[in-house]
FIPARO-429920 format. One line per field, with one value per residue (C-alpha): chain; x, y, z; residue number from 1. Coordinates in nm, 3 decimals. Example, Ala and Ser with C-alpha at 12.3 -4.5 7.8 and 13.67 -1.06 7.14 Angstrom:
chain: (A;A);
X: (1.230;1.367);
Y: (-0.450;-0.106);
Z: (0.780;0.714);
resi: (1;2);
END
This chain:
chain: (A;A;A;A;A;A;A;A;A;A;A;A;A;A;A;A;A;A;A;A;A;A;A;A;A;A;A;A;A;A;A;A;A;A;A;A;A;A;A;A;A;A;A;A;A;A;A;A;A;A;A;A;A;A;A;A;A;A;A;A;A;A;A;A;A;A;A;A;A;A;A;A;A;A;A;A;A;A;A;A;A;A;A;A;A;A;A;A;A;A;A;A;A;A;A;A;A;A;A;A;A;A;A;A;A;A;A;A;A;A;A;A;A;A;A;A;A;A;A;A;A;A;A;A;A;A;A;A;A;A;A;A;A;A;A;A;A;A;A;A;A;A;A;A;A;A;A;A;A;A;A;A;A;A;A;A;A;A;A;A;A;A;A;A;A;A;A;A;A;A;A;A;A;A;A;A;A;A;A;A;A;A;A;A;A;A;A;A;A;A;A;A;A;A;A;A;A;A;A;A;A;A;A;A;A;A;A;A;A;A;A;A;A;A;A;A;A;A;A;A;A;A;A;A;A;A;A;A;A;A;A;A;A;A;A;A;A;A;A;A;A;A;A;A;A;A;A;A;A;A;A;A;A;A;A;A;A;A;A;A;A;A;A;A;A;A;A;A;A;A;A;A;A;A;A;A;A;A;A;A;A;A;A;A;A;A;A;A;A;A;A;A;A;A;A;A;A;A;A;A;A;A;A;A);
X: (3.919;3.921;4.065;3.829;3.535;3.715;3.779;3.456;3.238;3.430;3.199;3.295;3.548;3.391;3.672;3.518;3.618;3.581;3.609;3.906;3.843;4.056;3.812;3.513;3.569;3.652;3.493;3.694;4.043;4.135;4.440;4.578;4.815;5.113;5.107;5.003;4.636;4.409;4.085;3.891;3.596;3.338;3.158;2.975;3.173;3.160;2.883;3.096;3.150;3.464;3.660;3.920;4.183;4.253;4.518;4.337;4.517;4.232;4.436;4.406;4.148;4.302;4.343;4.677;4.677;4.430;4.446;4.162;4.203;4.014;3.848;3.510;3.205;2.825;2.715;2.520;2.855;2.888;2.553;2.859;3.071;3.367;3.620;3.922;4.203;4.581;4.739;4.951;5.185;5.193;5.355;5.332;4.969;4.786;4.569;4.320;4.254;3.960;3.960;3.613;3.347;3.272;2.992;2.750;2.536;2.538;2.418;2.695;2.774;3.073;2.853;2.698;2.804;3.047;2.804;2.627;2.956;3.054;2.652;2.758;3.167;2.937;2.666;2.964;3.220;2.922;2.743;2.864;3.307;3.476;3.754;3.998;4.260;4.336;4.598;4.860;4.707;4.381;4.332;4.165;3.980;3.982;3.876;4.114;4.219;4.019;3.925;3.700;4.012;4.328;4.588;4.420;4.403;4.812;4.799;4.682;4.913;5.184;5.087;5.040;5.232;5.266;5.375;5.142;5.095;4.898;4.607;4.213;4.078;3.696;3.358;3.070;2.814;2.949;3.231;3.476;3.798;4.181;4.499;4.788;5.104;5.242;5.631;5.800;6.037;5.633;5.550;5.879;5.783;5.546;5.614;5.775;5.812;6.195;6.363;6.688;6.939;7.245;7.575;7.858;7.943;7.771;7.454;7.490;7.208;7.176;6.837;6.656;6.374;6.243;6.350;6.144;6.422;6.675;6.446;6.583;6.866;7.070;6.942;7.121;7.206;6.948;7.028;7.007;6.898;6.853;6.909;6.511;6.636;6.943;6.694;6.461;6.693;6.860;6.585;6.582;6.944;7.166;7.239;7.276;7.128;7.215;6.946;6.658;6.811;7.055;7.150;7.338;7.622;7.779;7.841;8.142;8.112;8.155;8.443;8.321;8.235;8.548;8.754;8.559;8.645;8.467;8.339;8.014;7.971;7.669;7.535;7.253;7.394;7.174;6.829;6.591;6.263;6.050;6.045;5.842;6.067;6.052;6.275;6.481;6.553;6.829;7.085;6.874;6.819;6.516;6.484;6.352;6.024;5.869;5.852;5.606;5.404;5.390;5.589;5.551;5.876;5.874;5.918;6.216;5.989;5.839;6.164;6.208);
Y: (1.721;1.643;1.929;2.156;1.959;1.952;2.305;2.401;2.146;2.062;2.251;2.556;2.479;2.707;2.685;2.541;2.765;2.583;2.773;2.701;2.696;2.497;2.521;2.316;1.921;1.728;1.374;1.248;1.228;1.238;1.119;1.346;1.197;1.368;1.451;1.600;1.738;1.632;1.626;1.335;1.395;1.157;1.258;1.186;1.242;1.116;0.875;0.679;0.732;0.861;0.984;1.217;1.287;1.677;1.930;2.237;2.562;2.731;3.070;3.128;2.921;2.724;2.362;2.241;1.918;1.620;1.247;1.016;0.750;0.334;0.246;0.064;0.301;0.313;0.549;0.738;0.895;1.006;1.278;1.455;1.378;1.559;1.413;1.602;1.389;1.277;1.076;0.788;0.523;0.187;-0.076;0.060;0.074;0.390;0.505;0.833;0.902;1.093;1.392;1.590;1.582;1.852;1.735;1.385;1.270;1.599;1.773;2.040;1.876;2.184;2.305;1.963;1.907;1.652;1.397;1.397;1.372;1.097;0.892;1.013;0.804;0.504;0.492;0.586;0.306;0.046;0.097;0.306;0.229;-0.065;-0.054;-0.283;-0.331;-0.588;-0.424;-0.173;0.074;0.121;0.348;0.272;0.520;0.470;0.698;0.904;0.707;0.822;0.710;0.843;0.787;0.989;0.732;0.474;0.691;0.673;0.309;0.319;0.545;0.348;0.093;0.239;0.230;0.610;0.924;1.118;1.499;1.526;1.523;1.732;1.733;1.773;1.773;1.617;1.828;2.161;2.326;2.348;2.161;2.220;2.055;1.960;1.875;1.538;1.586;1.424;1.201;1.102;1.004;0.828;0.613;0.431;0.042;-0.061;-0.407;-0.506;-0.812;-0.878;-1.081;-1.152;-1.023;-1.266;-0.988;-1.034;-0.845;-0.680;-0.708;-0.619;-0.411;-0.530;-0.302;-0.351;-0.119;-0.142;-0.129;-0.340;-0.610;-0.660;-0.436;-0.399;-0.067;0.008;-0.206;-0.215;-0.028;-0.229;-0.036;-0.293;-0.640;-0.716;-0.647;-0.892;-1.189;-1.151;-1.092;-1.383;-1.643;-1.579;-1.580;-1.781;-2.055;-1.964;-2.143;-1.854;-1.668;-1.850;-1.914;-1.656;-1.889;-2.136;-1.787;-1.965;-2.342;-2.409;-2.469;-2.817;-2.917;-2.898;-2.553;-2.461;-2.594;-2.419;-2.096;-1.967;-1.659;-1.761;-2.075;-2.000;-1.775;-1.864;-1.639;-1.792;-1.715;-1.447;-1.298;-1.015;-0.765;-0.449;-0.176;0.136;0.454;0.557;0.983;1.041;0.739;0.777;0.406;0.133;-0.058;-0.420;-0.423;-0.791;-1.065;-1.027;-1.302;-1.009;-1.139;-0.777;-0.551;-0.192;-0.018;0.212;0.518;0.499;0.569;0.915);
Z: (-14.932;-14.533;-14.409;-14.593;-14.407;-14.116;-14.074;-14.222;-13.967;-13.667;-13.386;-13.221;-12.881;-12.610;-12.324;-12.002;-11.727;-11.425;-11.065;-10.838;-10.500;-10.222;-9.924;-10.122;-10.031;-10.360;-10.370;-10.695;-10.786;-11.123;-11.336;-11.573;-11.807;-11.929;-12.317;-12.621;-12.564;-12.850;-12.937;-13.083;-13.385;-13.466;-13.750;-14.113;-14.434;-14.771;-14.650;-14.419;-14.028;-13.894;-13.664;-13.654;-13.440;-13.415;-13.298;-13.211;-13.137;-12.869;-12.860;-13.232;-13.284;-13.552;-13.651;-13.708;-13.779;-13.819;-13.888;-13.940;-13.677;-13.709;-13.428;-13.340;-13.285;-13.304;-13.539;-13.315;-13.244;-13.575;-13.541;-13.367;-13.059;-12.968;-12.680;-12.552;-12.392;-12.403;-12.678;-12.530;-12.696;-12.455;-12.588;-12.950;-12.945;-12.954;-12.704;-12.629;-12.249;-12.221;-12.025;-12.135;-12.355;-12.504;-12.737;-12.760;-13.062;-13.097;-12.763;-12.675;-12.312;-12.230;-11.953;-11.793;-11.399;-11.373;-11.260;-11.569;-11.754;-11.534;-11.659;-12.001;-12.006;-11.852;-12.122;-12.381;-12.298;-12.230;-12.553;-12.805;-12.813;-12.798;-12.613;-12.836;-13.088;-13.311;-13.453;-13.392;-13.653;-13.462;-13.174;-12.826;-12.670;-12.269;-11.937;-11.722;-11.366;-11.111;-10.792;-10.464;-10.213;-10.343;-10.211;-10.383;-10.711;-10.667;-10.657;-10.934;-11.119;-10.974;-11.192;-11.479;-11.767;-11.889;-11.720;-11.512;-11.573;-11.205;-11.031;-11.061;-10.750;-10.820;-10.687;-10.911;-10.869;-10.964;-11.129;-10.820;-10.902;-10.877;-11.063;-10.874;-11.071;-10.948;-10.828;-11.112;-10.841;-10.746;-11.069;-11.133;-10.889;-11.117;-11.107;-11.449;-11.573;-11.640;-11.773;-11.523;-11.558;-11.272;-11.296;-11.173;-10.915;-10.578;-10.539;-10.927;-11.137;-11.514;-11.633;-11.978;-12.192;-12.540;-12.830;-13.129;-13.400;-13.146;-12.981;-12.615;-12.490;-12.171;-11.993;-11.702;-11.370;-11.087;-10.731;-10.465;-10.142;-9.857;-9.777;-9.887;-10.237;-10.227;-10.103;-10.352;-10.625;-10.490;-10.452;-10.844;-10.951;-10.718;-10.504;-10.155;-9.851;-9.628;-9.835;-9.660;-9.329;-9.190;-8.887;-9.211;-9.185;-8.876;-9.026;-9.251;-9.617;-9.768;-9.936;-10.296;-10.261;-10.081;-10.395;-10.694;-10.693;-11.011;-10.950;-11.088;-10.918;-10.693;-10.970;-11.238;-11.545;-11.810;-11.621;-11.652;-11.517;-11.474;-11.190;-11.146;-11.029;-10.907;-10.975;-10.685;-10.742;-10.624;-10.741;-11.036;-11.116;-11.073;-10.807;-10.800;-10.592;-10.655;-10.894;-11.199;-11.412;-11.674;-11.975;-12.134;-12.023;-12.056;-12.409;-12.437;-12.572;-12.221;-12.062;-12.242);
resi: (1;2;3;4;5;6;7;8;9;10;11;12;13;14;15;16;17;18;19;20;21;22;23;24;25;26;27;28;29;30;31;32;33;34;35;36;37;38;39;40;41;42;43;44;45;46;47;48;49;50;51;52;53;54;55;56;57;58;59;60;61;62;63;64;65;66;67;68;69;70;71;72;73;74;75;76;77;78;79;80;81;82;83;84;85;86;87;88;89;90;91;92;93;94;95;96;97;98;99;100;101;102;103;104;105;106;107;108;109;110;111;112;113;114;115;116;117;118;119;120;121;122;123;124;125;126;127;128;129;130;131;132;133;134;135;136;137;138;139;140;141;142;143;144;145;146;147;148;149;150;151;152;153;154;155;156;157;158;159;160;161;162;163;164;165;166;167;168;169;170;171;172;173;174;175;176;177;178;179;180;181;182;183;184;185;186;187;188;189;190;191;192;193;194;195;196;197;198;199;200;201;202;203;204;205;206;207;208;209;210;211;212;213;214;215;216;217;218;219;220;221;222;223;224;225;226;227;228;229;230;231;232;233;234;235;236;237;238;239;240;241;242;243;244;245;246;247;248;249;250;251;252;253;254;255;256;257;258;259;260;261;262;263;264;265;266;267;268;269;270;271;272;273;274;275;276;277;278;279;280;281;282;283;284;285;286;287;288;289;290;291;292;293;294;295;296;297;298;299;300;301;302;303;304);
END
């Protein structure tokens, strides 16, 4: 049976206590992601490689739950490699962030410098996992954000499609590091991809996400904050010359368009496209930041 092998075999978790100090200058920013903390088992049972994905309670010491996960791995893994990391769902496709390592090919790594951790990920992700799916049922195993510059680390997490839990400030060659939780109207501020659609009310624009049991349904309506906004929403959606050339305000319109008076007639009701938005705190809705090529719009689990 797994679990008896599994809770007979799965190595020992020695808790990595790691010194906090504030005065020592970090030279890495990393990405924590927000979300169940897991660790990740590669191992040899029943003659056949696996891995396992594991829920390990470090207080009591006790596994709770396990799953054996498909992925593609070298084998060397299996001599025993243990990961620790964040379980994230991105477009219904499974993915592990690693955070640590906490074993390689069997080498307990707990203790290694940061540095050396760092050479390990790089010989890891280059040789020994490959980093893709080919269907939904497989799991891809990927490295924290991180970056040298910290405002470029949150360009990076602005783009990124799952919630951020904050950010370890480290140095490499030690064990000095700190976490600092990211403001959640920070992390909200994450660029999303949308699918909007005009409204035949001037400057109202409707919000579309992707449900997995509904297929593509009406969110919310955007907030529009400045006149930026209404251009570029306009360019999209309707017909107005005074959009590219404010000086057009002053001359009269021509007769045609003085005599329909449809409320949609300047309005393109049957278009859509794709905008990355951001999430404005304190209306509490996204707003449209620039056009996007992406035809993927965000998933409703990554709303909740």
């Amino acid at each position: 049976m797994d679990f008896n092998y599994i809770n007979t075999y799965f190595p020992k978790i020695e808790l990595s206590y790691e010194q906090v100090h504030h005065k020592k200058v970090p030279n890495l920013y990393i990405a924590i992601p927000q979300g169940k903390k897991i660790y990740l088992w590669f191992t040899h049972f029943k003659n056949e490689d696996v891995c396992y994905t594991i829920e390990y309670n470090t207080k009591f010491k006790k596994i709770t739950n396990y799953k054996k996960c498909t992925l593609f791995f070298d084998k060397k893994l299996s001599y025993g490699t243990v990961l620790h990391g964040t379980n994230v769902t991105i477009n219904k496709t499974q993915y592990f962030v690693t955070e640590n390592i906490m074993y390689f090919c069997g080498k307990n790594t707990t203790h290694f410098s940061y540095k050396d951790k760092l050479a390990i990920y790089d010989d890891m992700f280059n040789s020994y996992i490959k980093q893709t799916a080919y269907s939904r049922n497989e799991l891809i195993v990927t490295l924290c954000l991180m970056h040298k510059n910290k405002e470029e680390l949150m360009k990076l997490i602005n783009n990124e499609n799952y919630n951020m839990y904050g950010v370890l400030s480290r140095n490499i060659n030690n064990n000095y590091s700190y976490m600092l939780p990211l403001n959640r109207n920070v992390s909200n501020n994450r660029l999303l991809n949308f699918r909007v659609m005009a409204d035949t009310k001037c400057n109202v624009y409707n919000l579309y996400i992707h449900d997995h049991i509904n297929g593509i349904q009406f969110y919310q309506k955007t907030y529009i904050p400045d006149y930026k906004t209404t251009v570029l929403l306009n360019d999209k959606f309707r017909s107005i010359k005074e959009n590219a050339n404010l000086d057009l305000l002053e001359e009269s319109d021509d007769e045609e368009e003085f005599e329909n008076i449809n409320e949609d007639k300047f309005v393109y009701l049957d278009r859509f496209f794709n905008f990355k938005c951001y999430f404005h705190p304190k209306i509490k809705k996204w707003v449209p930041k620039e056009y996007s090529n992406d035809k993927r719009i965000v998933n409703s689990n990554d709303l909740k």
